[in-house]
C-alpha positions as a Markdown table, in Angstrom:
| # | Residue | x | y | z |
|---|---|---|---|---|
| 1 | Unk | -38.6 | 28.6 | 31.0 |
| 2 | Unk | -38.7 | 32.5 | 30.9 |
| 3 | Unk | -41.6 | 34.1 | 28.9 |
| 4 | Unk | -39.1 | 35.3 | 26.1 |
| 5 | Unk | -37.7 | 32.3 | 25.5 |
| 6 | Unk | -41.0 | 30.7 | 25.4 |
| 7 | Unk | -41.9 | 33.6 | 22.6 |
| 8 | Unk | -38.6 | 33.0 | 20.7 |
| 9 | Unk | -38.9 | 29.1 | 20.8 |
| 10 | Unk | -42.5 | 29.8 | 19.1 |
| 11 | Unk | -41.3 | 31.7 | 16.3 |
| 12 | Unk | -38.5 | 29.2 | 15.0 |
| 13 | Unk | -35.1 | 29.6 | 14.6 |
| 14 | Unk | -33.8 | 32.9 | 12.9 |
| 15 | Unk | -30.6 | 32.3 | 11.5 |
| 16 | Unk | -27.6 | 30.0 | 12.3 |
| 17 | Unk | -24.2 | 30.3 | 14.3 |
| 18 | Unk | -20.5 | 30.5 | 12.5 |
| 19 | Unk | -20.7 | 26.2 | 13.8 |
| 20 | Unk | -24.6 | 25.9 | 12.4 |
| 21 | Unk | -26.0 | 25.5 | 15.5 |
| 22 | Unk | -29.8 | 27.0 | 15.3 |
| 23 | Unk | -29.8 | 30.4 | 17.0 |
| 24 | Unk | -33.1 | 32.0 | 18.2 |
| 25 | Unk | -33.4 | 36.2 | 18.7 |
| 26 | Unk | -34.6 | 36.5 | 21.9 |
| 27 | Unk | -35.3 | 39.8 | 24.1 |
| 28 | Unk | -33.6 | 41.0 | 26.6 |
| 29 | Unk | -30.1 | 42.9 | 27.6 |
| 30 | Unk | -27.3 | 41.3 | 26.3 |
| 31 | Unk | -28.6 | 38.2 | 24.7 |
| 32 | Unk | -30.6 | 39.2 | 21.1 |
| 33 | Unk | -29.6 | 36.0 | 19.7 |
| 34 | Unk | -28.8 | 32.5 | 21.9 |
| 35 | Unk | -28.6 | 28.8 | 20.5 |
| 36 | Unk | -31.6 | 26.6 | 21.2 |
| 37 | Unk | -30.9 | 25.0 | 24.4 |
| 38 | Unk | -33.0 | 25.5 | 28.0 |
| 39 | Unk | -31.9 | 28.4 | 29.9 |
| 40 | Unk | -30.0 | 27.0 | 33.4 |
| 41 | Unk | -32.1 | 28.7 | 36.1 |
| 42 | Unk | -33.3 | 30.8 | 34.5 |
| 43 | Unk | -30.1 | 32.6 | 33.3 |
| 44 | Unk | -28.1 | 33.0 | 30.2 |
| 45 | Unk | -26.8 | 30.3 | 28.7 |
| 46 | Unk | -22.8 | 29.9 | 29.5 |
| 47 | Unk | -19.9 | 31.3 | 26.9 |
| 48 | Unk | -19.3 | 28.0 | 25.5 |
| 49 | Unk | -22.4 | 27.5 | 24.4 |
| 50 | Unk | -22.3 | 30.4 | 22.0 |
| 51 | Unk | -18.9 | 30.5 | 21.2 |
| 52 | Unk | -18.7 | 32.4 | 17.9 |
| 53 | Unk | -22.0 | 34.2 | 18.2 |
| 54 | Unk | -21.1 | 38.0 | 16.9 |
| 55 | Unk | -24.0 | 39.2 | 18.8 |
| 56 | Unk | -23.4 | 38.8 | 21.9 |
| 57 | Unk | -22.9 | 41.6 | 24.1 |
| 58 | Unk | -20.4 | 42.7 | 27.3 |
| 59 | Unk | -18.3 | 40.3 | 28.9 |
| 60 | Unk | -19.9 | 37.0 | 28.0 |
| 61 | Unk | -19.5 | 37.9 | 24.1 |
| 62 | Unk | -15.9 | 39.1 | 24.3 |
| 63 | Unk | -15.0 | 35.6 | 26.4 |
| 64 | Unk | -17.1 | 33.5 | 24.0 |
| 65 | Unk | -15.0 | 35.0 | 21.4 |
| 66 | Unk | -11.5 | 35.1 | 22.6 |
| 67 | Unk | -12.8 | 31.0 | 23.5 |
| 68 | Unk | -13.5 | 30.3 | 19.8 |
| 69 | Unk | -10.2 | 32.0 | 18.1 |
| 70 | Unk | -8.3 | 30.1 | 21.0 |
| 71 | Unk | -10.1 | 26.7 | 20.3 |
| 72 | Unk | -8.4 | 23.9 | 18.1 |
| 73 | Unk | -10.0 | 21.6 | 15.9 |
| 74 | Unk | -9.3 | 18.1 | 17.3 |
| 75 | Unk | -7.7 | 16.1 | 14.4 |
| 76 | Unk | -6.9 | 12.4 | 14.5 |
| 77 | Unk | -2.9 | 11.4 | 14.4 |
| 78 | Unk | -2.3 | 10.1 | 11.0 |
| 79 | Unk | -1.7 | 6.3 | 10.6 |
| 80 | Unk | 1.8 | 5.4 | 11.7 |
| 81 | Unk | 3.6 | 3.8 | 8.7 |
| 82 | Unk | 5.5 | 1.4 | 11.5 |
| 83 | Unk | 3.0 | -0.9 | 12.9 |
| 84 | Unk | 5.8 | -2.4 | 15.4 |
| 85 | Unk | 7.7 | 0.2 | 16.6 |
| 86 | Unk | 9.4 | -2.1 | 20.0 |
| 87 | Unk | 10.2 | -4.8 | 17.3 |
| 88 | Unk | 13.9 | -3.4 | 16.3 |
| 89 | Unk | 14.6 | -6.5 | 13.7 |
| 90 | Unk | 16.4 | -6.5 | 11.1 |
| 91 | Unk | 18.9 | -4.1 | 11.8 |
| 92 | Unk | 20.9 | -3.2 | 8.4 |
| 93 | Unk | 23.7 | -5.2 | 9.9 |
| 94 | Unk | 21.4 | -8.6 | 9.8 |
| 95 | Unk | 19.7 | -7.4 | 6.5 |
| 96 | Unk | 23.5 | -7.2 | 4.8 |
| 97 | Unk | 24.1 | -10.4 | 6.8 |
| 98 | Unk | 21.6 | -12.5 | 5.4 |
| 99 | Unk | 21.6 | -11.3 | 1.8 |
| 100 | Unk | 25.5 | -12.2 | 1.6 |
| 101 | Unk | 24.6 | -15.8 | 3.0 |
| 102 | Unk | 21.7 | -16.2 | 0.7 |
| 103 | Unk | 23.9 | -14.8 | -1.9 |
| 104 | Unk | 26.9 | -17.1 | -1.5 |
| 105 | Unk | 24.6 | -20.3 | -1.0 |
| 106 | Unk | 22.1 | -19.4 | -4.0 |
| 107 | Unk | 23.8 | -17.2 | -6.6 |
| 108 | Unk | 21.5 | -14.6 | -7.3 |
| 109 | Unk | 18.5 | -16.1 | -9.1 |
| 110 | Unk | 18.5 | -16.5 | -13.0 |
| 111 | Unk | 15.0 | -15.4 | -13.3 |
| 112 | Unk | 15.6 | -12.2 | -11.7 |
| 113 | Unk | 18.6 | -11.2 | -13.3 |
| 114 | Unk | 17.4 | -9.1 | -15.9 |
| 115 | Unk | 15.7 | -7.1 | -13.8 |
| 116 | Unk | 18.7 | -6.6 | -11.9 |
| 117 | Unk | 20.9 | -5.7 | -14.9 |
| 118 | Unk | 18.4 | -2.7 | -15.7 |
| 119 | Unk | 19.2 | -1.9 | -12.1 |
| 120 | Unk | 23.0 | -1.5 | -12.8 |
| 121 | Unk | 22.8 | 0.0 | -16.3 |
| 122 | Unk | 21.1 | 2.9 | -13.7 |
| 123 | Unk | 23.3 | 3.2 | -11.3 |
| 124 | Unk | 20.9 | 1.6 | -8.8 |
| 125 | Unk | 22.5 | -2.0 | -7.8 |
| 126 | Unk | 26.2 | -2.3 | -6.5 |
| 127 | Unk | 26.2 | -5.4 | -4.5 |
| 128 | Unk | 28.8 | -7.9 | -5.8 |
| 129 | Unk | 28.3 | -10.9 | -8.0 |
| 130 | Unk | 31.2 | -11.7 | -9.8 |
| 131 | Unk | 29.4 | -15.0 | -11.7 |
| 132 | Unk | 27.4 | -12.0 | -13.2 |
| 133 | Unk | 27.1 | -11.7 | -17.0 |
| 134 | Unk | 27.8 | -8.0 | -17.7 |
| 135 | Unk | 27.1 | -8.7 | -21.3 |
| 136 | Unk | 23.7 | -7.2 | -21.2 |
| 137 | Unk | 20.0 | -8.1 | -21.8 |
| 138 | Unk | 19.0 | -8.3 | -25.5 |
| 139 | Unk | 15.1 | -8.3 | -25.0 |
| 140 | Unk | 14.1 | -4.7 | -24.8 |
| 141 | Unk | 12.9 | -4.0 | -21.0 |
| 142 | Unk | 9.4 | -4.2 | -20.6 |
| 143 | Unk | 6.6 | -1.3 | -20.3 |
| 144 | Unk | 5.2 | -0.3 | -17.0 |
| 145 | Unk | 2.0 | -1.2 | -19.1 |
| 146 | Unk | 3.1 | -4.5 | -19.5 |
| 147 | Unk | 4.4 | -5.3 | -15.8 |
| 148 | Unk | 1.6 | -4.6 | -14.8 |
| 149 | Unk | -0.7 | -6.8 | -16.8 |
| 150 | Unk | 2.0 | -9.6 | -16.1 |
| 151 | Unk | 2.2 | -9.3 | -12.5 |
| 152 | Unk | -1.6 | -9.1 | -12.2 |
| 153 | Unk | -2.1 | -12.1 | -14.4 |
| 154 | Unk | 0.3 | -13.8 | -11.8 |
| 155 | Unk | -2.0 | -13.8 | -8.6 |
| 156 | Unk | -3.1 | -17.1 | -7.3 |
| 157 | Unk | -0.7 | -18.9 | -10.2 |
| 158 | Unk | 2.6 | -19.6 | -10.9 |
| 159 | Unk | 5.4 | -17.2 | -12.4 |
| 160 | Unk | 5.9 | -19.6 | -15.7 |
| 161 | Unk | 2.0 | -19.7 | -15.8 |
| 162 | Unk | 1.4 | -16.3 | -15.6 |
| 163 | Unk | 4.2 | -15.8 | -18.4 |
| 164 | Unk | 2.3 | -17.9 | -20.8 |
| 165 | Unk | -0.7 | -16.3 | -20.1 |
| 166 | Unk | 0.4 | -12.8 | -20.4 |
| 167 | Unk | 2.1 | -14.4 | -24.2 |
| 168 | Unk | -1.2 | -15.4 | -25.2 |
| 169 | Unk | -3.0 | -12.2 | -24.4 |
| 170 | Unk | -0.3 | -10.4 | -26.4 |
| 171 | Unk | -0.7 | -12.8 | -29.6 |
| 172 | Unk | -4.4 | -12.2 | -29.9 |
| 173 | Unk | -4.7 | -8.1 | -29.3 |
| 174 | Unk | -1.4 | -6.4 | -30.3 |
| 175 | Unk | -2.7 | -3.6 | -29.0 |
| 176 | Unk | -4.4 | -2.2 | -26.0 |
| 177 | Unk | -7.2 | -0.5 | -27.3 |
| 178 | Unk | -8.2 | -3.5 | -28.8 |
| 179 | Unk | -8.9 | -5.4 | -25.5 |
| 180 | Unk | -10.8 | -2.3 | -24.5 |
| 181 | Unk | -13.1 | -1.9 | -27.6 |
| 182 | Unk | -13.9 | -5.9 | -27.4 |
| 183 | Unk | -17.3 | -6.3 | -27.0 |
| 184 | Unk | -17.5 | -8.6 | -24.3 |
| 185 | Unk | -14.4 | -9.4 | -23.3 |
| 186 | Unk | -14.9 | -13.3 | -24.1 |
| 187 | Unk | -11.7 | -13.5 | -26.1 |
| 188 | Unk | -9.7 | -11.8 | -23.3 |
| 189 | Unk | -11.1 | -14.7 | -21.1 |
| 190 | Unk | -10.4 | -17.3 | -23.3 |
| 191 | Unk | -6.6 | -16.0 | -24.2 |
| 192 | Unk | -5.4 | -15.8 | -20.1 |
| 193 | Unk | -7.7 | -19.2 | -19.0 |
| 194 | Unk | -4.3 | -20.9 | -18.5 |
| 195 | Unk | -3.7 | -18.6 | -15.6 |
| 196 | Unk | -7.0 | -19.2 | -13.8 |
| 197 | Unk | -9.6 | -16.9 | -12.8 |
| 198 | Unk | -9.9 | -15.7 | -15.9 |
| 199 | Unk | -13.3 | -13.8 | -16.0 |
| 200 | Unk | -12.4 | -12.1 | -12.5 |
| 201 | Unk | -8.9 | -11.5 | -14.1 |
| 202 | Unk | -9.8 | -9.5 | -17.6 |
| 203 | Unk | -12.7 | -7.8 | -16.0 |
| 204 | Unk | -9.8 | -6.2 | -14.0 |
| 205 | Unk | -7.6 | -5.8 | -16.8 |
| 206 | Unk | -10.2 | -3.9 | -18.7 |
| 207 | Unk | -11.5 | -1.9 | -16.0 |
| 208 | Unk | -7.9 | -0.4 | -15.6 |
| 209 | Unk | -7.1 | -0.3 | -19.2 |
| 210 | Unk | -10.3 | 1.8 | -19.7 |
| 211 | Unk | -9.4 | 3.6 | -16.9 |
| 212 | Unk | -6.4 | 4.6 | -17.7 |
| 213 | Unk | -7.4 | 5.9 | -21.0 |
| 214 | Unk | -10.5 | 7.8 | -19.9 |
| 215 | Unk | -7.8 | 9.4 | -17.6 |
| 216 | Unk | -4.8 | 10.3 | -19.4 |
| 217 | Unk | -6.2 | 10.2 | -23.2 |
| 218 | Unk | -4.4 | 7.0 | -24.3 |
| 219 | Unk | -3.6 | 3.6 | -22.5 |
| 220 | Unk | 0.1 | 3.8 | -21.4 |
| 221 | Unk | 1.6 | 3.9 | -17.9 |
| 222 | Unk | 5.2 | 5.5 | -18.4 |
| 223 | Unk | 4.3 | 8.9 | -16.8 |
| 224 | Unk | 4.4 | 6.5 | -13.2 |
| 225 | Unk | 8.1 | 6.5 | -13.7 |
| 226 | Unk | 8.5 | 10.1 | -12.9 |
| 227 | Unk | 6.1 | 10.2 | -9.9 |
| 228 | Unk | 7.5 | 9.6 | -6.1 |
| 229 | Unk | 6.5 | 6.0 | -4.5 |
| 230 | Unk | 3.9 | 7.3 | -2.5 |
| 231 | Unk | 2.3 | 9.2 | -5.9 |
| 232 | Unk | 2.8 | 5.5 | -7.5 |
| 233 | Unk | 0.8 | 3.9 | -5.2 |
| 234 | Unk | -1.9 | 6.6 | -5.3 |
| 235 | Unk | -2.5 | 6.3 | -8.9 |
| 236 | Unk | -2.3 | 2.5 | -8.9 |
| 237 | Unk | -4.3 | 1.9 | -6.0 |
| 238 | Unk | -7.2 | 2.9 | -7.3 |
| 239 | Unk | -8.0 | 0.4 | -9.8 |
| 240 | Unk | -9.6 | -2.9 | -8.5 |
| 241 | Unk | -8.0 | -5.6 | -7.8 |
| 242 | Unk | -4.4 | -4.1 | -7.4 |
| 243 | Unk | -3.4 | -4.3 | -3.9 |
| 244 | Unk | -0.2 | -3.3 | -1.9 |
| 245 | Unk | 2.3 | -6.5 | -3.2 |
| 246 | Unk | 0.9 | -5.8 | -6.8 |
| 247 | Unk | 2.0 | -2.2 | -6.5 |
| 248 | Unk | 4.9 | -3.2 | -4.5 |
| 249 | Unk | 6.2 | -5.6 | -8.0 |
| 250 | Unk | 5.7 | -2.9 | -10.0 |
| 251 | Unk | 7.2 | -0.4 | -8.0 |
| 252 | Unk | 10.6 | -2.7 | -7.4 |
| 253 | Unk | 10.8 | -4.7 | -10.9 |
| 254 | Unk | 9.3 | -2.4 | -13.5 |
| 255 | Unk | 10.0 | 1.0 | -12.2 |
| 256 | Unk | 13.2 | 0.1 | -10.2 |
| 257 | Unk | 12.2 | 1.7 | -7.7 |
| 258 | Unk | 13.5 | 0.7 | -3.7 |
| 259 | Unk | 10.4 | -1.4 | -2.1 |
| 260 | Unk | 9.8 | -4.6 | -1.3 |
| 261 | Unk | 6.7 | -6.8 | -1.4 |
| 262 | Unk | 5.7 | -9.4 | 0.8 |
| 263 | Unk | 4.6 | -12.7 | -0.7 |
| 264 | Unk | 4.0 | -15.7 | 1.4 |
| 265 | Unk | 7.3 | -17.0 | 0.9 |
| 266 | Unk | 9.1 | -13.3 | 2.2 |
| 267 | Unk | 6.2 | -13.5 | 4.6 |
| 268 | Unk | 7.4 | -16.7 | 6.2 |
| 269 | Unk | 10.7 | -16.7 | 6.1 |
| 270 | Unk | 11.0 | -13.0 | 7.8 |
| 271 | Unk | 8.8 | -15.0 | 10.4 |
| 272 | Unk | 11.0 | -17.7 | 10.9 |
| 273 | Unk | 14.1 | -15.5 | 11.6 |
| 274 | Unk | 12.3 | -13.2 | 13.8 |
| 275 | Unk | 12.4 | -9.8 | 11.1 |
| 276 | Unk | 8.3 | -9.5 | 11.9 |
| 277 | Unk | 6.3 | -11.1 | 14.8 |
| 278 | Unk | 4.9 | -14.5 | 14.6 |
| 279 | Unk | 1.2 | -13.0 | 14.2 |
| 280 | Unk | 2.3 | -10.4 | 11.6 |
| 281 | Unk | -0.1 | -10.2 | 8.8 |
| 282 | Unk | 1.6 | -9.7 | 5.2 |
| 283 | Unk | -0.2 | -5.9 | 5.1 |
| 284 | Unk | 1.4 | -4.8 | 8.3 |
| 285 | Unk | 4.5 | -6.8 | 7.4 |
| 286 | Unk | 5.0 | -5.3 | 4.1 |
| 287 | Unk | 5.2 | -2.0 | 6.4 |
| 288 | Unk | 7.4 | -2.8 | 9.1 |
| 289 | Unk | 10.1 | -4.6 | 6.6 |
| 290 | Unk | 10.0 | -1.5 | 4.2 |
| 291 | Unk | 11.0 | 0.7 | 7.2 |
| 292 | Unk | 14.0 | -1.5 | 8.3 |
| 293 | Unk | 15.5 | -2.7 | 5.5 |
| 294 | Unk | 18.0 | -0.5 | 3.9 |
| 295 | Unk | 17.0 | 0.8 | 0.2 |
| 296 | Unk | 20.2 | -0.6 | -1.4 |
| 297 | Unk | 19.8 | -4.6 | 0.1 |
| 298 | Unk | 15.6 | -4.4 | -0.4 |
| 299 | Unk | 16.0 | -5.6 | -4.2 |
| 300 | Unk | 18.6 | -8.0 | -3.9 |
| 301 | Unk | 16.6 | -9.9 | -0.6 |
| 302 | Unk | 13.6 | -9.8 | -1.7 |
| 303 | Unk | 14.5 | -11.9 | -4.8 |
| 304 | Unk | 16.6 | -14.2 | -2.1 |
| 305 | Unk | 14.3 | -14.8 | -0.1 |
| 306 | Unk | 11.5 | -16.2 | -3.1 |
| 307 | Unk | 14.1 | -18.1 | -4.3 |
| 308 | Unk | 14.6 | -19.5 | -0.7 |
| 309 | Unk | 11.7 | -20.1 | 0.0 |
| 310 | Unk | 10.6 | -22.1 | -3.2 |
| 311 | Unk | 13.9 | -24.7 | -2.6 |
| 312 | Unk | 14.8 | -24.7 | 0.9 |
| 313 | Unk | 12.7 | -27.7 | 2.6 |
| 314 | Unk | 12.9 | -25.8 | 6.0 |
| 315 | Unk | 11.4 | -22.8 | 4.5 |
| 316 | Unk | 9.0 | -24.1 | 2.6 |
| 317 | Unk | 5.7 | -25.8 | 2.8 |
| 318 | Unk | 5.8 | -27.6 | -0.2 |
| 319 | Unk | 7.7 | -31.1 | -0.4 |
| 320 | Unk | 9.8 | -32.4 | -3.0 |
| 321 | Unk | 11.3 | -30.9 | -6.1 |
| 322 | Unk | 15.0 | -29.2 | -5.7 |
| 323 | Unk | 16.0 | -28.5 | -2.4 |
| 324 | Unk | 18.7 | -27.5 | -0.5 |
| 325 | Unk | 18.2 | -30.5 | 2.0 |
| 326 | Unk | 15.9 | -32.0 | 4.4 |
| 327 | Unk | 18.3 | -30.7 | 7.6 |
| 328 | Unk | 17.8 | -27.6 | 9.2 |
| 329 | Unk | 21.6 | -27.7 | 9.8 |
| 330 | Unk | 22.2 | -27.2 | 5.9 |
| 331 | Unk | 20.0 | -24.3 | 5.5 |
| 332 | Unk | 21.9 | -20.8 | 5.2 |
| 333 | Unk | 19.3 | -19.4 | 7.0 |
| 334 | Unk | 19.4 | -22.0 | 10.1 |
| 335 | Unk | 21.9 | -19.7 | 12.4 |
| 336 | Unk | 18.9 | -16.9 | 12.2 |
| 337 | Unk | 16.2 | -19.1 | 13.1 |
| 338 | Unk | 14.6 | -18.0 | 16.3 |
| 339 | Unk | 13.2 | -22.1 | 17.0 |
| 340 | Unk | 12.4 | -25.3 | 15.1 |
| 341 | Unk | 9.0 | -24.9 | 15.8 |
| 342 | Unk | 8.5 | -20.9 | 15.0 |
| 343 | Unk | 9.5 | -22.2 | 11.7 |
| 344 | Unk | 6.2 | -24.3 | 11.6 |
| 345 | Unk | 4.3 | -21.8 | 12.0 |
């Protein structure tokens, strides 16, 4: 090591470079300040290493900083929204094809139907259903507020359960704030128990009411009904315990917007007829069947293929109860099976 450098490594660094790296001054023509690294024998260090350094002199400061104006940032590709690109199912032709067979072997299913006639009153739904009663829905539609709470209350139970639950909780606070301001939130618990999971479920429910209202002033959600998809998922995604089918229900059933969330029954079936590979989680799922299937048959299939999937004995896990029939031959779905066995899976 040269006696200056010796001198300036003494004396401590003197200031910093444009990247922070600890520069020394040292003496000597054409090299006042250098970063802190050995000298190669015995010369100045090498333009890249300070790149950026405004004090360098001659040649070696000009190339270091025509090298740092030239030099990109390395950035890493976003996240690709398609997790299988070489898996081309469905195509819109099959997605068209497999609603109208559902369709014509189902009816489309009673428990959705309101939601669908909301869908029509805006313009949104214009697939045909002549068994359809045009006459209207009487029950005002519900609040984003309210889907919400409903569709949270429905993890890990029932549909019916989760209807009776969300009842109760509206019977003992009328309001909102009122489940906020409780104390404890024992009452909350005891009004949604018949949905199970009830502490884990109204600490989430109150975190995200409180939430809300520390946000936007007052505890309401209809501004999401303005906002973009992505924007919905943004501002939904940040409360605990709301994950991407959550957001997904809301998104489809309460804002009408065009998604489609995977459930296990979606999940499976879209397995069994080869939409997603057989090793497709429901997370990457829920992507690659959002990107495939056209935004005017996503509503209509989704609520097909739960239906399905709850009463079709080839389809479904569960045994007994109404179903189509114990053949595979009778299922509408049977022609688009990839095998027997995938259908095990």
């Amino acid at each position: 090591m040269d006696r200056a450098w010796a001198d300036a490594l003494a004396h401590g660094p003197a200031r910093y470079g444009p990247l922070q790296e600890p520069c020394l001054i040292v003496a000597g023509p054409g090299r006042d300040v250098r970063p802190i690294c050995s000298p190669i024998d015995g010369h100045t260090p090498t333009p890249h290493l300070v790149a950026g350094n405004r004090h360098l002199h001659g040649a070696a400061g000009q190339a270091a900083q025509a090298s740092e104006m030239t030099r990109k940032p390395k950035r890493k590709p976003p996240p690709s929204p398609e997790p299988y690109h070489d898996h081309p199912s469905p195509s819109p032709a099959q997605c068209l094809a497999v609603r109208d067979a559902l369709l014509a072997f189902h009816g489309f299913p009673d428990e959705f139907a309101p939601f669908r006639r909301r869908r029509r009153r805006l313009g949104l739904d214009t697939s045909p259903d002549p068994e359809e009663d045009t006459d209207g829905d009487p029950s005002p539609p519900p609040t984003v507020l309210d889907g919400l709470v409903t569709t949270l209350l429905s993890q890990n139970t029932t549909d019916a359960i989760s209807r009776r639950a969300f009842a109760a909780l509206k019977a003992a606070f009328p309001t909102w704030d009122q489940v906020v301001d409780e104390e404890e939130g024992k009452r909350l618990e005891d009004a949604i128990r018949c949905g199970g999971l009830a502490a884990t479920k109204a600490a989430r429910i109150r975190a995200m009411l409180r939430g809300v209202r520390e946000r936007r002033g007052k505890i309401c959600l209809e501004y999401l009904r303005d906002l973009s998809v992505d924007e919905v998922k943004t501002e939904l995604s940040r409360f605990k315990g709301i994950g991407p089918k959550t957001v997904a229900c809301v998104l489809m059933f309460y804002l009408q917007k065009d998604d489609f969330p995977v459930d296990t029954h979606v999940l499976r079936i879209t397995n069994a007829i080869g939409w997603v590979p057989a090793t497709a989680s429901r997370e990457r799922a829920y992507l690659h069947l959002n990107s495939k299937i056209p935004d005017d048959l996503k509503f209509d299939l989704n609520c097909l293929f739960v239906t399905h999937g709850k009463l079709c004995q080839s389809c479904s896990k569960k045994l007994g109860g109404q179903k189509t029939t114990g053949s595979n031959s009778m299922c509408p779905l049977a022609s688009y099976c990839c095998t027997e066995e995938k259908m095990k899976q």
